[in-house]
N, C-alpha and C positions, 0 to 999 in steps of 0.2 A: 623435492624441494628446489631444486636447480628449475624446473619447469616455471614454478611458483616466480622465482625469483626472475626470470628470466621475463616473466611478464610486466612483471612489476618494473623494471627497467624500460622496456620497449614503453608501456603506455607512457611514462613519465617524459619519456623522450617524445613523445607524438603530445607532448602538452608545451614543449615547445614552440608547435606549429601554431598550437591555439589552445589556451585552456581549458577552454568548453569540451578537449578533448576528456577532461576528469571523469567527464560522467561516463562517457561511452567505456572508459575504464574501469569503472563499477557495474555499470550494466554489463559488459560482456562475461565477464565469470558470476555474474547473478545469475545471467539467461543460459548457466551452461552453453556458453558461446552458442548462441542460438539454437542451442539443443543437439549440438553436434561433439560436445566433449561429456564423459562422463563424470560428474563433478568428484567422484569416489577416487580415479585418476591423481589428483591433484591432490587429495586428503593423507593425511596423515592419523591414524584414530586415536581419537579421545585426546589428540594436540593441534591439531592444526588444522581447519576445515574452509569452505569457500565464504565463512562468516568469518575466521578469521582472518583469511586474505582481505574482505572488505576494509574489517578492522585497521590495515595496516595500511590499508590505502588511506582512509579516513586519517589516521595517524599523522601521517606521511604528508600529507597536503596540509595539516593543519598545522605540522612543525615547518613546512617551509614557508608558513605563510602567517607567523607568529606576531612577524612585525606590524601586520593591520590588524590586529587585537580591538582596535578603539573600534573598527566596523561593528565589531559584535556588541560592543557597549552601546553605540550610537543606536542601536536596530531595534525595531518597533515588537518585534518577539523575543527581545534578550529576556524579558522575565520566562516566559514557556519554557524556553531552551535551560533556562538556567532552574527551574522548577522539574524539568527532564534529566537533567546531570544529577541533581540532590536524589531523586528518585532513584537514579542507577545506582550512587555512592551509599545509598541506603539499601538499595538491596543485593548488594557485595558485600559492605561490613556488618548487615546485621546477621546474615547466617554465620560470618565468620565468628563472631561476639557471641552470639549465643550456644558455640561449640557445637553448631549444625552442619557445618563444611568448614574445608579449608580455604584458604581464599582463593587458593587455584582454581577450584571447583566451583567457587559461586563468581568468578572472572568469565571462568568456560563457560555459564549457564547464562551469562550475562550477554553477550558476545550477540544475541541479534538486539537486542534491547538498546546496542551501543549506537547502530545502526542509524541511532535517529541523528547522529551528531557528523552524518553526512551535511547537515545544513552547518555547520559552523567549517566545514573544509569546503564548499560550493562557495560560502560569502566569503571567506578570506581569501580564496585561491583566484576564483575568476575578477578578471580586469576588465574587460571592454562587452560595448553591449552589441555587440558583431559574436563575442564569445558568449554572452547569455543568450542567442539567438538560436548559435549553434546548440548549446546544449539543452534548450527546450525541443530540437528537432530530432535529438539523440532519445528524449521523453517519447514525445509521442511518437516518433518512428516505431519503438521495440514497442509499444502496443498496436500498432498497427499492424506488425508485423506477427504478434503472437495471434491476431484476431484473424490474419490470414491463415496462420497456424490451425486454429481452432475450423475454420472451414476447410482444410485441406482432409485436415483427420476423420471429420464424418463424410469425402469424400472416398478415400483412402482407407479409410476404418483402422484398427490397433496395428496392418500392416504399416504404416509411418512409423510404427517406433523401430520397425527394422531398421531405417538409418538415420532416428532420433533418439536423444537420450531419453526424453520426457518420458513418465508411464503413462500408460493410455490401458482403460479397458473400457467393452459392451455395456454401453450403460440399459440400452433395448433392441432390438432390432435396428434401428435406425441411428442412433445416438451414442457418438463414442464419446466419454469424458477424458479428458487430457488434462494430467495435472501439471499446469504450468507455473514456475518459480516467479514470484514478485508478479504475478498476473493484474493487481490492481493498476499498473502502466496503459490496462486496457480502459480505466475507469479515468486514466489523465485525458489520454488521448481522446477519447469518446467526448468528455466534456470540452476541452477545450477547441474542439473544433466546433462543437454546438455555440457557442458564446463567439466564439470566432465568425461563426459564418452570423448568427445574433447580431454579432456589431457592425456587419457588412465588411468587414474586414476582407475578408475572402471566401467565395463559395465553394466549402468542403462538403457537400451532399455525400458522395463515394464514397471517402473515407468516413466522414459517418456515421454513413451504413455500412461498411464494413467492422468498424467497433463496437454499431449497435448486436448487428449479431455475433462477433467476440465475444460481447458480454454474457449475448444469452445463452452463450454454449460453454460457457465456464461453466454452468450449472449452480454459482449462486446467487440461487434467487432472492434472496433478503435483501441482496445490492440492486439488483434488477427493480424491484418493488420497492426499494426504498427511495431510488432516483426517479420515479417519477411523478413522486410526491416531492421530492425537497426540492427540484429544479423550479417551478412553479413558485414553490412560498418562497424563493430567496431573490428571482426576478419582481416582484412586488414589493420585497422590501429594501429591496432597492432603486424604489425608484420608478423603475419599469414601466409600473400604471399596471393595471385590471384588466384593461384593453389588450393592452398589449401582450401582456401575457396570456390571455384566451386564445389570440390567436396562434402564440409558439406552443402555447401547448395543444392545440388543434391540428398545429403541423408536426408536430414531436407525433400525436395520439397518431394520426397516417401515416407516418413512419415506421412508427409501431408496427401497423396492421397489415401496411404492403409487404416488408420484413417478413411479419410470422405468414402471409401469405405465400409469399417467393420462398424460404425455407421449406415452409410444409410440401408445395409442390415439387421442387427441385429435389429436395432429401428424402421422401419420402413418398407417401401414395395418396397425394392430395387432401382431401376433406376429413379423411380420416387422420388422417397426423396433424391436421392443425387443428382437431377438435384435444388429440393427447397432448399434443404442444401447449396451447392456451389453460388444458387445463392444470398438468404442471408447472408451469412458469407462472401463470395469472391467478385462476382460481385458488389449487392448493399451497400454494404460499399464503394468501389472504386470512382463509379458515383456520388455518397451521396456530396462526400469531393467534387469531381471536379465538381458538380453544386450547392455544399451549399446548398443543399433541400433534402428531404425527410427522414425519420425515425428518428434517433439521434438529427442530425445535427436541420434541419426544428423544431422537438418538442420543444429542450431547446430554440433554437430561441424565439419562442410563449411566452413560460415560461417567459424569461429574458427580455424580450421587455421594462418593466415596468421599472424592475431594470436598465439596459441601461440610462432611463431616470434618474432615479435618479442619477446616477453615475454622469452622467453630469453636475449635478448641484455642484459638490466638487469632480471633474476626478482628481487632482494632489493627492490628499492624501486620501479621500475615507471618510469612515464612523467609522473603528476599528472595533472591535467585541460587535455585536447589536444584543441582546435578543428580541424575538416576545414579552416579557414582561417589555422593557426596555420603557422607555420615548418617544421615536423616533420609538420602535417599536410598541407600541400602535400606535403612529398615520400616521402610515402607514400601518395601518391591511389591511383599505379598497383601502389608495390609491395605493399601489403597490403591495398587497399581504401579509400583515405582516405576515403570522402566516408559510409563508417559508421563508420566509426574512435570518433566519440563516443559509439557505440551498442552496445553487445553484451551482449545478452540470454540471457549466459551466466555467474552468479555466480561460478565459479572461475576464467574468466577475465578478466572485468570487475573486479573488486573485483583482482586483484594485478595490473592491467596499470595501475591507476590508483594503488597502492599497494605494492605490490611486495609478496611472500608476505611479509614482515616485516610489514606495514601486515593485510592478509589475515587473518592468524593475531591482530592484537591486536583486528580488527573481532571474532573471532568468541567469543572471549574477554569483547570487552563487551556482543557481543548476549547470550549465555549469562549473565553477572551481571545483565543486566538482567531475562530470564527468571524466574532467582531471586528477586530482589528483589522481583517481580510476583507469585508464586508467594507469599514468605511477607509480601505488604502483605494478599493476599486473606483470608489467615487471622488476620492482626493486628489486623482490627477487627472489633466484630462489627453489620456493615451489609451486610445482603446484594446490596443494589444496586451498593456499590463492590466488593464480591467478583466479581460477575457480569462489570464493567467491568476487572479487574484480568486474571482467566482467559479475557475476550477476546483482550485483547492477549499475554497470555502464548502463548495455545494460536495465536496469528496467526505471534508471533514463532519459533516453532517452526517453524512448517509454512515459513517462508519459509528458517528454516534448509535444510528437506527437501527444496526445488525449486532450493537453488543450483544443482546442474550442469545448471538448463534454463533458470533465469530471475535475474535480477538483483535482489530487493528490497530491499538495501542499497545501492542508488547514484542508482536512477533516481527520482524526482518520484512517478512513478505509485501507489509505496507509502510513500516517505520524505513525503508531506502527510499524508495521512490520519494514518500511526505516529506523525506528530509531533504532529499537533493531539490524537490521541485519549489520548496518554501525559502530555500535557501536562496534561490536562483530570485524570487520574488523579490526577497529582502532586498539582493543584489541592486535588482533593477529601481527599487525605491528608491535606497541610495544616492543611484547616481541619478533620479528624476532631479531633487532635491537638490543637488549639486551643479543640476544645469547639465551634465556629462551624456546625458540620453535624450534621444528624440523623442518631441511629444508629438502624437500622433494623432 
């Protein structure tokens, strides 16, 4: 606890220097300080954990920072964020009320979900746009840096975790999977350099393509496949022209292919791995979706089957947020699984089993206004860096639309941090557009 605590002092003091430093204070105990601390180290079980430290960061910044309240009223996403708290405060009280958990229990289950409310401690906390600058490099730096991670590992093979935290095992002969915390930072960075270097802003080629292939060696492929369809349809509708986006995505498509070319040859045995590369990443993701069977798709199936059922016994409003240790989640260890019961890594069922398709249908509702909103902030000013930053997060929130039936990015920590610091940071920079207080570019 003294460790804990000791952090949490140092960073607050290093926000002195500059607040931007906030973030790098969140991201460092996300990324298992880059994967060099054991996050179990720092935990205390079944009270205290590296979501609860966020928590208290979050906390922390939002009580010192109470007096600009009116930021968050003023802000063009106050409805989402405020349709995201009713959500949380809904599903805390309602296991409590219905004698399914205590409220400690559905606090503790609640704690990555809280995560998203990193955007109201980013917009009250940061002041200056030297300090938003900072901590969008603090974003894409830690995906940069995990995508060098991810090409070190199938360098190096499951030997890296001898002096990393992260697990890693043989995903083939060739291919090690690394499971990295908060890894969607590879999916900021990736884009906003793409739109970045789009606006002529600055020519990121390197990096990327070093995030392009981060991406593809996360190994999920729903976000790989689904970004290179939404990047296309959201430069047209904005604007863009037909033209012009044939030819980004003509230059995107050669990226693509020099990529899985340079990968295949370099990690593996030429023509033959980029015939199993192409066809795991390209082909069998494609077939997966269009017959809803096998790998992704087929697994979580198996998994949730159970859940399914339950869900059906209270589909309008769901269960709330339900601890493996809660009342309801004891007695359900054996009949549905209780001891993942807080985990299901499948958006159509995760999102209404906590929420109930009532709850479901207004989540998707306000992610799509938020969409929008992102969509015409990009074109309402004219600063091509906050455009860049706006059709990040637009073209992210899309794609995570794309992978609900395989992945959960509306409920869990691992995308609700990032979304919320980097949307916050947006807001930020609106703001002060509006205000006159930021350069237009």
């Amino acid at each position: 606890m003294l460790f804990l605590l000791l952090i949490v002092m140092l960073g607050f003091a290093c926000t002195t220097f500059s607040r931007g430093n906030l973030v790098l204070l969140m991201l460092l105990p996300a990324s298992e300080f880059l994967g060099f601390v054991d996050p179990m180290k720092i935990a205390i079980k079944g009270v205290f954990d590296i979501h609860a430290l966020l928590g208290l960061i979050i906390l922390t910044a939002i009580t010192v920072s109470i007096f600009k309240f009116n930021l968050l009223l003023d802000a063009k996403l106050k409805v989402p964020i405020f349709v995201f708290f009713t959500l949380w405060c809904y599903g805390v009280v309602y296991p409590w009320q219905m004698g399914h958990s205590s409220l400690f229990y559905s606090l503790k289950a609640s704690k990555e979900f809280f995560t998203i409310f990193s955007f109201v401690a980013v917009l009250l906390f940061v002041k200056t746009e030297s300090e938003i600058d900072l901590a969008w490099k603090y974003l894409v730096g830690f995906g940069v840096y995990y995508s060098i991670v991810e090409v070190a590992g199938q360098l190096t093979g499951p030997g890296l975790q001898e002096i990393m935290s992260y697990l890693m095992r043989r995903e083939d002969k060739f291919l090690t999977k690394i499971y990295l915390p908060f890894w969607p930072l590879i999916l900021i960075a990736l884009f906003y350099y793409f739109y970045e270097t789009s606006q002529n802003i600055e020519k990121r080629y390197l990096r990327m393509f070093i995030c392009f292939i981060g991406l593809l060696l996360t190994f999920f492929r729903s976000y790989f496949i689904a970004s290179l369809v939404v990047v296309p349809l959201l430069l047209i509708l904005t604007g863009q022209g037909v033209f012009k986006t044939v030819q980004r995505a003509t230059a995107s498509l050669m990226v693509l292919c020099v990529s899985l070319i340079l990968f295949s040859f370099t990690f593996g045995s030429g023509l033959e791995t980029l015939d199993r590369v192409a066809d795991k990443y390209l082909v069998s993701p494609i077939l997966e979706v269009a017959t809803h069977s096998g790998g992704s798709l087929l697994g979580r199936e198996r998994v949730t089957e159970s859940k399914r059922k339950l869900l059906m016994e209270n589909a309008a409003f769901g269960y709330g947020f339900i601890d493996k240790e809660s009342a309801l989640g004891r007695k359900l260890l054996y009949k549905v699984g209780g001891h993942n019961l807080g985990f299901i890594d499948k958006g159509t069922i995760d999102v209404p089993i906590k929420f109930g398709y009532i709850g479901f249908g207004i989540l998707l509702l306000v992610v799509a206004s938020m969409i929008m909103s992102l969509l015409r902030m990009a074109q309402s000013y004219d600063n091509k860096v906050f455009y860049a930053r706006c059709m990040t997060m637009a073209t992210i929130l899309v794609v995570s639309i794309a992978v609900l039936p395989v992945h959960a990015p509306f409920t869990y920590s691992y995308s609700l941090l990032p979304f919320g610091i980097a949307l916050g940071l947006i807001e930020k920079q609106r703001s002060m557009l509006e205000s006159g207080k930021a350069t237009v570019c």
